[in-house]
PDB file of N, H, CA, C and O in Angstrom:
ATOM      1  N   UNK A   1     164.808 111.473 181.850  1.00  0.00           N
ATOM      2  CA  UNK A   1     165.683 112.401 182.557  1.00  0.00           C
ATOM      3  C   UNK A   1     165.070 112.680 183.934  1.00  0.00           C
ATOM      4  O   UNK A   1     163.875 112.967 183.857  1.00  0.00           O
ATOM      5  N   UNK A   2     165.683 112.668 185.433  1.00  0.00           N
ATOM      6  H   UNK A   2     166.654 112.435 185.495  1.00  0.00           H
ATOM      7  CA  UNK A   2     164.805 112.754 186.336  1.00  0.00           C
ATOM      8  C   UNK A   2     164.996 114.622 186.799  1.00  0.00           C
ATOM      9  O   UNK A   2     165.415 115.363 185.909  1.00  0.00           O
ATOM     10  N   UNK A   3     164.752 115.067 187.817  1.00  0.00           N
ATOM     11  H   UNK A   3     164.412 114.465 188.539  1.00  0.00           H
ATOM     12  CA  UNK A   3     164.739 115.877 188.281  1.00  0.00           C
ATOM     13  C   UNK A   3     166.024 116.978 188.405  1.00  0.00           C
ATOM     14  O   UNK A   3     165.960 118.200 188.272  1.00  0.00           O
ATOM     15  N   UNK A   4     166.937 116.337 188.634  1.00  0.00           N
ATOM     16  H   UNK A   4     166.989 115.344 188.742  1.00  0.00           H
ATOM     17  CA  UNK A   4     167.981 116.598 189.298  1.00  0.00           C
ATOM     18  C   UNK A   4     168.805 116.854 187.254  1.00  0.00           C
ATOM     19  O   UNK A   4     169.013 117.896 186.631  1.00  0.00           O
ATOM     20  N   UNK A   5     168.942 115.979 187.014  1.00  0.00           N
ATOM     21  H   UNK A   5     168.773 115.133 187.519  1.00  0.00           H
ATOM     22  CA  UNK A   5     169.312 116.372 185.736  1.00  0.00           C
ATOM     23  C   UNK A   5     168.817 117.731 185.142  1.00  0.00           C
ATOM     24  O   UNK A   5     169.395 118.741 184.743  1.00  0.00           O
ATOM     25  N   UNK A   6     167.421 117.316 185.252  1.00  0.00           N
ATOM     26  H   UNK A   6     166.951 116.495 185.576  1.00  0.00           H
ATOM     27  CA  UNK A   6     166.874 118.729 184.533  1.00  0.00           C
ATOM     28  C   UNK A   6     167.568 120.016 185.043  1.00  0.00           C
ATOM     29  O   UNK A   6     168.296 120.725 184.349  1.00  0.00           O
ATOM     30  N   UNK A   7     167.251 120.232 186.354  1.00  0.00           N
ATOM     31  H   UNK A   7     166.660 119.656 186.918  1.00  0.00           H
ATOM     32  CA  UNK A   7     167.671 121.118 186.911  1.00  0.00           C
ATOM     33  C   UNK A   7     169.589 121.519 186.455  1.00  0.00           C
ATOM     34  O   UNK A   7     169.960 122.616 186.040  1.00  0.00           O
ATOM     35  N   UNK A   8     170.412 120.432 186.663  1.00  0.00           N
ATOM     36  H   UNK A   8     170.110 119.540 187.000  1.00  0.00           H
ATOM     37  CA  UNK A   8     171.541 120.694 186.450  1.00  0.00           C
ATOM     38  C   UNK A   8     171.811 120.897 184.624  1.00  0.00           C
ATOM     39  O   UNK A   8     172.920 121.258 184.230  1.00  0.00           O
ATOM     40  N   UNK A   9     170.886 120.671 183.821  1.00  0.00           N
ATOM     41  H   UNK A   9     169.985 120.378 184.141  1.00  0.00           H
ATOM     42  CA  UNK A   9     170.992 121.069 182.512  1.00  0.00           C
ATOM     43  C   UNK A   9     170.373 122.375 182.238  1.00  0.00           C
ATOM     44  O   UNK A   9     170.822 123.058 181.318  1.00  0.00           O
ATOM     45  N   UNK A  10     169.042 122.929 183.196  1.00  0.00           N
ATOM     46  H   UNK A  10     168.677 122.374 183.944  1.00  0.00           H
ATOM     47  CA  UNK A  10     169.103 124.187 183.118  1.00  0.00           C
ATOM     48  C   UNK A  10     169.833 125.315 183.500  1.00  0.00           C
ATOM     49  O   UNK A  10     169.714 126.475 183.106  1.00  0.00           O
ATOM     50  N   UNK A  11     170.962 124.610 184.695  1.00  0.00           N
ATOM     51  H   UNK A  11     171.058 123.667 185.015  1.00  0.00           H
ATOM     52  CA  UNK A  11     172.119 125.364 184.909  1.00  0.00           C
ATOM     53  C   UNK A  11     173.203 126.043 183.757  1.00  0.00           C
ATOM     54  O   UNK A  11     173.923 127.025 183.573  1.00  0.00           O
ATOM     55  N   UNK A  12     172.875 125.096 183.293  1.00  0.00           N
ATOM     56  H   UNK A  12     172.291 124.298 183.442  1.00  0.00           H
ATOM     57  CA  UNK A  12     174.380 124.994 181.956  1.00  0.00           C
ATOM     58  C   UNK A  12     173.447 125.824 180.773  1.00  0.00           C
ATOM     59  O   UNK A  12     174.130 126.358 179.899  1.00  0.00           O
ATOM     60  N   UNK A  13     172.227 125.958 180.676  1.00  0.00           N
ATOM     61  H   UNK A  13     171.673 125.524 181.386  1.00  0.00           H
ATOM     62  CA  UNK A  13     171.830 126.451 179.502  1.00  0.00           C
ATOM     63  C   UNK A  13     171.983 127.804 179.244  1.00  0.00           C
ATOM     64  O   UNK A  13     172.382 128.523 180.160  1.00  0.00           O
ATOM     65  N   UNK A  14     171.673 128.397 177.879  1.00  0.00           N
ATOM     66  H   UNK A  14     171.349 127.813 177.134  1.00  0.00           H
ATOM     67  CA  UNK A  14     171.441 129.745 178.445  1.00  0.00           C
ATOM     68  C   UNK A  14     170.154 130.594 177.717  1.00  0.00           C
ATOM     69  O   UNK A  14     169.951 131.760 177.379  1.00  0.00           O
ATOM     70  N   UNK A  15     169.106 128.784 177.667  1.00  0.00           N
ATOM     71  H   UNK A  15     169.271 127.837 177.942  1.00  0.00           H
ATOM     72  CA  UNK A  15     168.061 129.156 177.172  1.00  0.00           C
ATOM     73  C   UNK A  15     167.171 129.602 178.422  1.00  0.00           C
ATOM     74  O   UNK A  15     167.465 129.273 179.571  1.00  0.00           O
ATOM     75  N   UNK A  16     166.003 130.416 178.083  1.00  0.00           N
ATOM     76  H   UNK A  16     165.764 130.683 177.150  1.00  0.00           H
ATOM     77  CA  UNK A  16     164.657 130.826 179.091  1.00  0.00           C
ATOM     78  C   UNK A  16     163.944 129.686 179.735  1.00  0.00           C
ATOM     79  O   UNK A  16     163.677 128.645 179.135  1.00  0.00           O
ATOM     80  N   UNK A  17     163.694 129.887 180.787  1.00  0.00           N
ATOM     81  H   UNK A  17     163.911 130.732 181.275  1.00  0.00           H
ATOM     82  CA  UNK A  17     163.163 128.426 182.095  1.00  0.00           C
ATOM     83  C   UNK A  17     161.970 127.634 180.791  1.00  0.00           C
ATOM     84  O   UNK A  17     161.908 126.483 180.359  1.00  0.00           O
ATOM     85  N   UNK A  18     161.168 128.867 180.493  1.00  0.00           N
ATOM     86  H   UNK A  18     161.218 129.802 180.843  1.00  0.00           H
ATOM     87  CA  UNK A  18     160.054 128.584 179.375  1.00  0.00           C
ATOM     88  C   UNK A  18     160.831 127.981 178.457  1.00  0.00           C
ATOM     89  O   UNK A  18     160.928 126.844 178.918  1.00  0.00           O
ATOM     90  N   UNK A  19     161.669 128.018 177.093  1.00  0.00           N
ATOM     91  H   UNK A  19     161.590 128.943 176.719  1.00  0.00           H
ATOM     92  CA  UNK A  19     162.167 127.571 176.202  1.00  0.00           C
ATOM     93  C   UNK A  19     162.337 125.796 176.648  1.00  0.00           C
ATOM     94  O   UNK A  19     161.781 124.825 176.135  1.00  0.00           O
ATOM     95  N   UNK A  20     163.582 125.876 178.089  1.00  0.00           N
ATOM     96  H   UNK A  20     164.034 126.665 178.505  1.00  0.00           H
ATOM     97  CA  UNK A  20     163.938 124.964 178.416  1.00  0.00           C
ATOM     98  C   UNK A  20     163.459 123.893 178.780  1.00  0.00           C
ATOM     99  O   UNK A  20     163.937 122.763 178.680  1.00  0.00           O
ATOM    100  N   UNK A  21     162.105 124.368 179.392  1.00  0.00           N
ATOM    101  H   UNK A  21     161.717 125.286 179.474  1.00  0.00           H
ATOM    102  CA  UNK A  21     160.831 123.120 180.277  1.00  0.00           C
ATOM    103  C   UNK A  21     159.997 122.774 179.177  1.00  0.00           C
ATOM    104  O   UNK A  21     159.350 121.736 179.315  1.00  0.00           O
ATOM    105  N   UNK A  22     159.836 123.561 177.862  1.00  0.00           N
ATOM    106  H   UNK A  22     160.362 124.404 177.750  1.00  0.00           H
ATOM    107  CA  UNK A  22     159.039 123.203 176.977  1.00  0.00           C
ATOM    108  C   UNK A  22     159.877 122.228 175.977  1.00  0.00           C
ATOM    109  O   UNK A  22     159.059 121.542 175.365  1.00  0.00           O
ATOM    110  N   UNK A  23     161.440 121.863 175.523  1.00  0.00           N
ATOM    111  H   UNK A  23     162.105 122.420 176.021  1.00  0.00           H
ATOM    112  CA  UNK A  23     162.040 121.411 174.998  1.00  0.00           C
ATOM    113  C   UNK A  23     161.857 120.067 176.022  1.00  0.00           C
ATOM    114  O   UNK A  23     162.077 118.963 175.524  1.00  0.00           O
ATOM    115  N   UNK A  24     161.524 120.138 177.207  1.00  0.00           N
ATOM    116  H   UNK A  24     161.345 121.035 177.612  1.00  0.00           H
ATOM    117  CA  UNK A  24     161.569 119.046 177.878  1.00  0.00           C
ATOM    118  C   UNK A  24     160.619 117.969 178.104  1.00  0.00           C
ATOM    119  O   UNK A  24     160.630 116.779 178.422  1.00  0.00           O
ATOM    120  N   UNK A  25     159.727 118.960 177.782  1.00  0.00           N
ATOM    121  H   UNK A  25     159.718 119.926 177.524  1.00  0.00           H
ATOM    122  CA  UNK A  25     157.765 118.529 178.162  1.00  0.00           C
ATOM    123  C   UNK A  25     157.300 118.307 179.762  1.00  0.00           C
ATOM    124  O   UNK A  25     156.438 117.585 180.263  1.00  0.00           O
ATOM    125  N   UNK A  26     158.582 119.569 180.523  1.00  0.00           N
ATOM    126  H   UNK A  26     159.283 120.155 180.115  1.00  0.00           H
ATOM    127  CA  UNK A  26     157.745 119.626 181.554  1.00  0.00           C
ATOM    128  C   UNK A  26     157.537 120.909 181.943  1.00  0.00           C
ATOM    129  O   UNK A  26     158.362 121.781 181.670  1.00  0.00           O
ATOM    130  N   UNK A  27     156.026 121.256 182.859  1.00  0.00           N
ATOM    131  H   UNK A  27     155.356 120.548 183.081  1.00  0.00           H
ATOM    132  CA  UNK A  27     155.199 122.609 182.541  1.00  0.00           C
ATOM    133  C   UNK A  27     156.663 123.802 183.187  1.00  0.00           C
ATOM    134  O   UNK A  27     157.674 123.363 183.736  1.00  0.00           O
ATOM    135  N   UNK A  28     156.544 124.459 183.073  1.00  0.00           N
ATOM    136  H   UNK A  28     155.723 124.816 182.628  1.00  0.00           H
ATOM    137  CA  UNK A  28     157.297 126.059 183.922  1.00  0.00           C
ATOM    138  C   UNK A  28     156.900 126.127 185.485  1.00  0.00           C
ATOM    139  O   UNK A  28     157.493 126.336 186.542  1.00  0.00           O
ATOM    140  N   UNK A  29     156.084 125.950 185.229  1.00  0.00           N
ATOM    141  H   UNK A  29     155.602 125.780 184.370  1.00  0.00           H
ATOM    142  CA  UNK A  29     155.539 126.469 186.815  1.00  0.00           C
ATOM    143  C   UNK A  29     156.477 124.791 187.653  1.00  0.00           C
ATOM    144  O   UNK A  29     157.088 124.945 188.710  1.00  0.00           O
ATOM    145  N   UNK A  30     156.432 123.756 187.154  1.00  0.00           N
ATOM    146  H   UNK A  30     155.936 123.631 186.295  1.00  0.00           H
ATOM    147  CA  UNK A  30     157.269 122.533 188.197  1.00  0.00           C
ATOM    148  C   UNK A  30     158.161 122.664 188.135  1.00  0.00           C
ATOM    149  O   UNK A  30     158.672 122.491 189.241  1.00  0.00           O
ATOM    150  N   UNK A  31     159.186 123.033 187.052  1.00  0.00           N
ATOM    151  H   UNK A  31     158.771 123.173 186.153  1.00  0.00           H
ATOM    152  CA  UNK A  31     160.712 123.525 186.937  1.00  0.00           C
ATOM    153  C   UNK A  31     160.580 124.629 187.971  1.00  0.00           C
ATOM    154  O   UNK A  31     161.525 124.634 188.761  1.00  0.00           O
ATOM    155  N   UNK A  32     159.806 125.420 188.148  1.00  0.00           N
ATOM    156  H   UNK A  32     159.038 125.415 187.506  1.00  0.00           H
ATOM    157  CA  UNK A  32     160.208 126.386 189.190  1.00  0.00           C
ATOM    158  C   UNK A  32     159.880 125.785 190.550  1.00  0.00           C
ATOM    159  O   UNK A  32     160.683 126.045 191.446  1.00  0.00           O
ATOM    160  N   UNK A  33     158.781 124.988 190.864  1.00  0.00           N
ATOM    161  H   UNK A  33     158.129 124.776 190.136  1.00  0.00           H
ATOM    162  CA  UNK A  33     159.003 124.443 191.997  1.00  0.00           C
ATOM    163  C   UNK A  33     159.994 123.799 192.461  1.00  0.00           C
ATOM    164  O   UNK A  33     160.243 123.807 193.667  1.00  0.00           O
ATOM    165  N   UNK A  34     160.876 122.995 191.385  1.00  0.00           N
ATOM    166  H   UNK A  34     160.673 122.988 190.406  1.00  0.00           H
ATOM    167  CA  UNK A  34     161.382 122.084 191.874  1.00  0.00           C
ATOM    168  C   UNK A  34     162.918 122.888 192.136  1.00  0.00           C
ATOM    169  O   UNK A  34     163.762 122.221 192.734  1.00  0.00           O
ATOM    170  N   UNK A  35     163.215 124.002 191.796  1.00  0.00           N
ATOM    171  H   UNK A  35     162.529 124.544 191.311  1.00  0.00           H
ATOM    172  CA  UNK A  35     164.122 124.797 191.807  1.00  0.00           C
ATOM    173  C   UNK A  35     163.657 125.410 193.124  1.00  0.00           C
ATOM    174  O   UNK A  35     164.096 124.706 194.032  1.00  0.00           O
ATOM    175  N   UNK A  36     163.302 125.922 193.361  1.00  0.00           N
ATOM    176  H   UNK A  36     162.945 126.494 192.623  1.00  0.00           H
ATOM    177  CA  UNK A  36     162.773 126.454 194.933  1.00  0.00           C
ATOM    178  C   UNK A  36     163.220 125.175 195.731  1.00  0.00           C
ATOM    179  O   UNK A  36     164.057 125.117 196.632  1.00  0.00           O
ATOM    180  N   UNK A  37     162.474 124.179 195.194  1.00  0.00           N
ATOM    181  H   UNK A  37     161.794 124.226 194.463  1.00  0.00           H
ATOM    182  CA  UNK A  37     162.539 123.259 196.516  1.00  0.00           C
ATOM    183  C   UNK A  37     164.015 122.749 196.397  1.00  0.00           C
ATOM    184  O   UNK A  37     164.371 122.619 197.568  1.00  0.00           O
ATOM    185  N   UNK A  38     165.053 122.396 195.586  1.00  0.00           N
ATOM    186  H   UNK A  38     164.764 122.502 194.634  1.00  0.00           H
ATOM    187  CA  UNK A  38     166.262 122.418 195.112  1.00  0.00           C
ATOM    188  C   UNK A  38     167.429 123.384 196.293  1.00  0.00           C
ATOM    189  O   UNK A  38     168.476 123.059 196.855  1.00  0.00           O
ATOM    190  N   UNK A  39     166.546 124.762 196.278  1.00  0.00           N
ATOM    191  H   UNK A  39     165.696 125.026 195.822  1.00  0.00           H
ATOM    192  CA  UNK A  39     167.769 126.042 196.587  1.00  0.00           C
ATOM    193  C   UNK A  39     167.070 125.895 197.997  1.00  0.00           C
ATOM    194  O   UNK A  39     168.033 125.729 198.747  1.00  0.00           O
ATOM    195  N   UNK A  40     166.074 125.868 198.672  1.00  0.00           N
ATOM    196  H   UNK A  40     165.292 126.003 198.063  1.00  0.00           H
ATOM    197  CA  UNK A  40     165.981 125.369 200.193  1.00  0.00           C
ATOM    198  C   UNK A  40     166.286 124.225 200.937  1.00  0.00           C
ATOM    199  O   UNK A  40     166.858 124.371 202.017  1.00  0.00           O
ATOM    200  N   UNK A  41     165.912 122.787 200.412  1.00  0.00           N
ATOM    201  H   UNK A  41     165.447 122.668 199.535  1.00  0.00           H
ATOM    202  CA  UNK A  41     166.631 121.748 200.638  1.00  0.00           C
ATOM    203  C   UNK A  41     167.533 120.732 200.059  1.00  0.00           C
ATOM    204  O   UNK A  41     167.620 119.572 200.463  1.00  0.00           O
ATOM    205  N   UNK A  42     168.148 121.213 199.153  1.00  0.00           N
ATOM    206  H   UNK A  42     168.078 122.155 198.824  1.00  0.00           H
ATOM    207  CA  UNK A  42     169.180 120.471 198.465  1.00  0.00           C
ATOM    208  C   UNK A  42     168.501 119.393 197.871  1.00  0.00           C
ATOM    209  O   UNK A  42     167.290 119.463 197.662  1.00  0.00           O
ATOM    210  N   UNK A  43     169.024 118.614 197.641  1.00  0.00           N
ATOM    211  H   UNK A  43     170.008 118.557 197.811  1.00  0.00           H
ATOM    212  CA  UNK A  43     168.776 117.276 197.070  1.00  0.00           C
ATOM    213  C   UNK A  43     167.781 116.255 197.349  1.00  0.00           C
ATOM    214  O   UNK A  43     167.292 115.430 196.577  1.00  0.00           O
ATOM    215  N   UNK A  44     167.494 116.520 199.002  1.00  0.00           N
ATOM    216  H   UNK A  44     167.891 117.190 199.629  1.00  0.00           H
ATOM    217  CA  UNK A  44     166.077 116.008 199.280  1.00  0.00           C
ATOM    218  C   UNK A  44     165.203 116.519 199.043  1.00  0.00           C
ATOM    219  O   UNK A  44     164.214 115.881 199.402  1.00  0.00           O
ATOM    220  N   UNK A  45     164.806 118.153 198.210  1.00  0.00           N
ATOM    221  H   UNK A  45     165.609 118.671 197.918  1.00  0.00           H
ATOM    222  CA  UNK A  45     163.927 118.960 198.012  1.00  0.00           C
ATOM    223  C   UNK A  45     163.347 118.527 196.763  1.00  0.00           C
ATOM    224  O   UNK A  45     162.251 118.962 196.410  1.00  0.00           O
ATOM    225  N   UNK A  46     164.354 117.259 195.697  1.00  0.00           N
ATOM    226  H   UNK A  46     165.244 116.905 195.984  1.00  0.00           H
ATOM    227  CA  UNK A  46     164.188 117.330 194.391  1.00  0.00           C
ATOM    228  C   UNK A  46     164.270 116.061 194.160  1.00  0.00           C
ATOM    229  O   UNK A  46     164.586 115.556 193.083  1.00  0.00           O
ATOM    230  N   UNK A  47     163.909 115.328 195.451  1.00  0.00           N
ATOM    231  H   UNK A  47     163.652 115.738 196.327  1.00  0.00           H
ATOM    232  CA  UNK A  47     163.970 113.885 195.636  1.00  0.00           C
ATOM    233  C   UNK A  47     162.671 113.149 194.864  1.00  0.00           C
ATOM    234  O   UNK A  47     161.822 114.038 194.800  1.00  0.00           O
ATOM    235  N   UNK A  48     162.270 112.243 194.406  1.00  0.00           N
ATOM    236  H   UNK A  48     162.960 111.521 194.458  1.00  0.00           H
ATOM    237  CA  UNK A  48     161.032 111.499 193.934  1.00  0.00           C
ATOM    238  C   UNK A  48     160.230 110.970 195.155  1.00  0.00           C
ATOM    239  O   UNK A  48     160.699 109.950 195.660  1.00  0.00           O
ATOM    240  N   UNK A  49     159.142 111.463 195.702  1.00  0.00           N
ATOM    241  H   UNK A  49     158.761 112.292 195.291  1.00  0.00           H
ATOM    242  CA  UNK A  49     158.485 110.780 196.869  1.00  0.00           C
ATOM    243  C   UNK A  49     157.673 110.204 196.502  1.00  0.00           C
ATOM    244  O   UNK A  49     156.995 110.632 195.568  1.00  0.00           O
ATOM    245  N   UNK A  50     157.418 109.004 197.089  1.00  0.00           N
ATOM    246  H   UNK A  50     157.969 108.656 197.847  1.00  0.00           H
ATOM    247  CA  UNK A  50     156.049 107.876 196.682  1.00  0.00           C
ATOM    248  C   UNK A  50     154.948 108.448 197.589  1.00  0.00           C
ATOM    249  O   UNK A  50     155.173 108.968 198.681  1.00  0.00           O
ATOM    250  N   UNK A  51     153.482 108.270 196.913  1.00  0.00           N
ATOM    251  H   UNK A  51     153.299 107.847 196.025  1.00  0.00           H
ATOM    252  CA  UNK A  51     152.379 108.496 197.698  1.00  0.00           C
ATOM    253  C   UNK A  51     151.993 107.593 199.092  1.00  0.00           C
ATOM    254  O   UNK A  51     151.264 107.992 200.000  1.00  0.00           O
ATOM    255  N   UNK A  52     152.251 107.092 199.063  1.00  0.00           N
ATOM    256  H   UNK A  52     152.843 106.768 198.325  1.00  0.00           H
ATOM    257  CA  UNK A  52     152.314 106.263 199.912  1.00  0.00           C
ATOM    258  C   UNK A  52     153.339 105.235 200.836  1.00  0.00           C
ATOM    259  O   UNK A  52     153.729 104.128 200.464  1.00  0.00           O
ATOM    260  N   UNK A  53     153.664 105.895 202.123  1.00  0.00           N
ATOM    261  H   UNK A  53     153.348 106.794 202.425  1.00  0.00           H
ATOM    262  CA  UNK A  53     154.773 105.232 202.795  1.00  0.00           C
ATOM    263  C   UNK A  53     154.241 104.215 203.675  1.00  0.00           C
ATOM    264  O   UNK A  53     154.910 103.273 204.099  1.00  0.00           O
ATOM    265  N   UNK A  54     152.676 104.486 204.016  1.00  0.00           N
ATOM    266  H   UNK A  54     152.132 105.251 203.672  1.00  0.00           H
ATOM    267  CA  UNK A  54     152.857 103.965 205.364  1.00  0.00           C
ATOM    268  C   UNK A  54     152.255 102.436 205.063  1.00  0.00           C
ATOM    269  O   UNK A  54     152.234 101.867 206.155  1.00  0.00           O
ATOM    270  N   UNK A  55     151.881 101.764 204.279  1.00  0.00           N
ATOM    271  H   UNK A  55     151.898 102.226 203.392  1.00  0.00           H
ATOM    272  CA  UNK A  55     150.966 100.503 203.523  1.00  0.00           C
ATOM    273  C   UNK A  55     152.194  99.562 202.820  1.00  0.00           C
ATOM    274  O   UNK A  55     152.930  99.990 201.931  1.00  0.00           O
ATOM    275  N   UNK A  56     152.254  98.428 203.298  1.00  0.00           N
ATOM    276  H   UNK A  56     151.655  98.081 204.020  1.00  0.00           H
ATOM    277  CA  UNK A  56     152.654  97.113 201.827  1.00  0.00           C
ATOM    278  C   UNK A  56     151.979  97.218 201.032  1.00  0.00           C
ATOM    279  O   UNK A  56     150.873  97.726 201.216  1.00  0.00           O
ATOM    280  N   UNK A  57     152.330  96.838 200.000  1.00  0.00           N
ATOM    281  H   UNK A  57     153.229  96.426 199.851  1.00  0.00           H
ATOM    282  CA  UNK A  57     151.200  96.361 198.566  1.00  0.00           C
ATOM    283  C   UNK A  57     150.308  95.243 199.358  1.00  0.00           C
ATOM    284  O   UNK A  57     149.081  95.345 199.377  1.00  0.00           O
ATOM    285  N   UNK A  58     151.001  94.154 200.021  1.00  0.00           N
ATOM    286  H   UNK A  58     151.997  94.071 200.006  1.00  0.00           H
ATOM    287  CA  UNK A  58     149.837  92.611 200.594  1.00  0.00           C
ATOM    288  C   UNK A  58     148.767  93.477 201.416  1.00  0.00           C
ATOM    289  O   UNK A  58     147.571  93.245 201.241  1.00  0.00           O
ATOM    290  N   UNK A  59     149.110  94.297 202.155  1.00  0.00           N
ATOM    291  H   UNK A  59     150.082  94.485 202.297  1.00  0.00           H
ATOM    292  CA  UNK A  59     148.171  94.889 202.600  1.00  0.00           C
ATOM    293  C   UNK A  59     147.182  95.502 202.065  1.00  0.00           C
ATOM    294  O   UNK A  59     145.987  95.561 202.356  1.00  0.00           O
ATOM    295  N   UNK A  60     147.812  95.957 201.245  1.00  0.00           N
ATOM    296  H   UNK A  60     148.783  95.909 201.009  1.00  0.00           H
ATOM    297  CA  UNK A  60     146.540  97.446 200.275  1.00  0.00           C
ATOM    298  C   UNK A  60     145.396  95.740 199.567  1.00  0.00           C
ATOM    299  O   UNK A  60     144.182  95.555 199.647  1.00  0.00           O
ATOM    300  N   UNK A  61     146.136  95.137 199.153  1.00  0.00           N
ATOM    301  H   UNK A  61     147.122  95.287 199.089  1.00  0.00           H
ATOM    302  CA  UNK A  61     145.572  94.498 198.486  1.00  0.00           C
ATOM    303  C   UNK A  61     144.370  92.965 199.463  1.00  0.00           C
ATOM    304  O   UNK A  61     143.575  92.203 198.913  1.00  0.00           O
ATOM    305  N   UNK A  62     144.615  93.020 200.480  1.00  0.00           N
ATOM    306  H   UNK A  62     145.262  93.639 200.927  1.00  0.00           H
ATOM    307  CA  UNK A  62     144.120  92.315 201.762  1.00  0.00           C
ATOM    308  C   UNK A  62     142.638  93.015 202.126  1.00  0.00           C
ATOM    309  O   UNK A  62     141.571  92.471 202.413  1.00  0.00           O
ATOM    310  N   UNK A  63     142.975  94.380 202.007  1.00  0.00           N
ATOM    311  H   UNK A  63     143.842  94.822 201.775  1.00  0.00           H
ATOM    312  CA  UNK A  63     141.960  95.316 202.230  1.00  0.00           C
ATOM    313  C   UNK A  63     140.967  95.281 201.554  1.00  0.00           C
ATOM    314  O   UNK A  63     139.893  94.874 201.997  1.00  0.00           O
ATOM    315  N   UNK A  64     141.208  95.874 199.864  1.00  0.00           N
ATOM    316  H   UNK A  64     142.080  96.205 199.505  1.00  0.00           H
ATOM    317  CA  UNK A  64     140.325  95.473 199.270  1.00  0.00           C
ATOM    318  C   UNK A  64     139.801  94.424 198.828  1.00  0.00           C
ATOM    319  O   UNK A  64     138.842  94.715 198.112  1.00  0.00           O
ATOM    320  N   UNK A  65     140.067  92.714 198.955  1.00  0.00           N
ATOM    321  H   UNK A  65     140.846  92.478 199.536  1.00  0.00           H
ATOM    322  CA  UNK A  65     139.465  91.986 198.952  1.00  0.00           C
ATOM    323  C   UNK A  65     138.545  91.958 199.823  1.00  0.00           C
ATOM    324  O   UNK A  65     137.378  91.831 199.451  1.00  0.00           O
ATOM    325  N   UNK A  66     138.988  92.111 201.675  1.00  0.00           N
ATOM    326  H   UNK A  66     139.936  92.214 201.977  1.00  0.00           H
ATOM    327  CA  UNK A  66     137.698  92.325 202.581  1.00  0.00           C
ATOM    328  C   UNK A  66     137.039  93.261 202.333  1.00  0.00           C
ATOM    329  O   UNK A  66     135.901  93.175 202.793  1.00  0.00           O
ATOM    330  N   UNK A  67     137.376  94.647 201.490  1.00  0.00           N
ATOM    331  H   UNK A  67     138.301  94.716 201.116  1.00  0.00           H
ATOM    332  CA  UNK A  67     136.295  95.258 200.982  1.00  0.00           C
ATOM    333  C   UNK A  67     135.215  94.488 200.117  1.00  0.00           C
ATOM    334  O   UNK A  67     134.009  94.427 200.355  1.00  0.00           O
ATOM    335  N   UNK A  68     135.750  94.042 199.297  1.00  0.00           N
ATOM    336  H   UNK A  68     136.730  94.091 199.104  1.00  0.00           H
ATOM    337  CA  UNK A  68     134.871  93.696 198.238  1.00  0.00           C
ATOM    338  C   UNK A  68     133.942  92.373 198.899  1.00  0.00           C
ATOM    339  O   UNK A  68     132.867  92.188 198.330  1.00  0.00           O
ATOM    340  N   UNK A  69     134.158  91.773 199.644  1.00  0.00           N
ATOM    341  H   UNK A  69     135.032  91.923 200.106  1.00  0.00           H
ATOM    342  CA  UNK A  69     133.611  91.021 200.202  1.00  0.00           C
ATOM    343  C   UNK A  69     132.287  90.965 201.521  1.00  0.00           C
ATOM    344  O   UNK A  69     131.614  90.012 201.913  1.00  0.00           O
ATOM    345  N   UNK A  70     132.299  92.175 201.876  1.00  0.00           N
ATOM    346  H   UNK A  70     132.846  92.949 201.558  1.00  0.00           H
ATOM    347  CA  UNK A  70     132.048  92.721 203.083  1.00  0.00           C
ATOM    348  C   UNK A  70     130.173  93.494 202.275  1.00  0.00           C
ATOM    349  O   UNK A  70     129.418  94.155 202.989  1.00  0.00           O
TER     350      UNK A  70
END
């Protein structure tokens, strides 16, 4: 279930954030972040971001060979 679901199934519930995030197996305290970040930026607030934008994989992986080599 990603983010956005959750959130729109805790809409509809009319169980406690706690009840609901624990039926889910995710903690309270990220359901509430992600609800904050939800009610300030919409849909990009509750978007999935990768750690890393600015690297290719050939690269990451270019690197550490001249690491390991070096």
């Amino acid at each position: 279930m990603n983010r956005l679901e959750l959130l729109y199934g805790y809409q509809k519930t009319e169980s406690g954030l706690k009840v609901y995030a624990d039926m889910h197996h995710v903690n309270q305290n990220t359901m509430t972040r992600w609800i904050r970040q939800f009610l300030l930026h919409g849909l990009a607030g509750v978007r999935h971001r990768s750690l890393n934008h600015r690297y290719l994989l050939n690269t990451k992986i270019e690197a550490v060979k001249e690491y390991q080599w070096a």
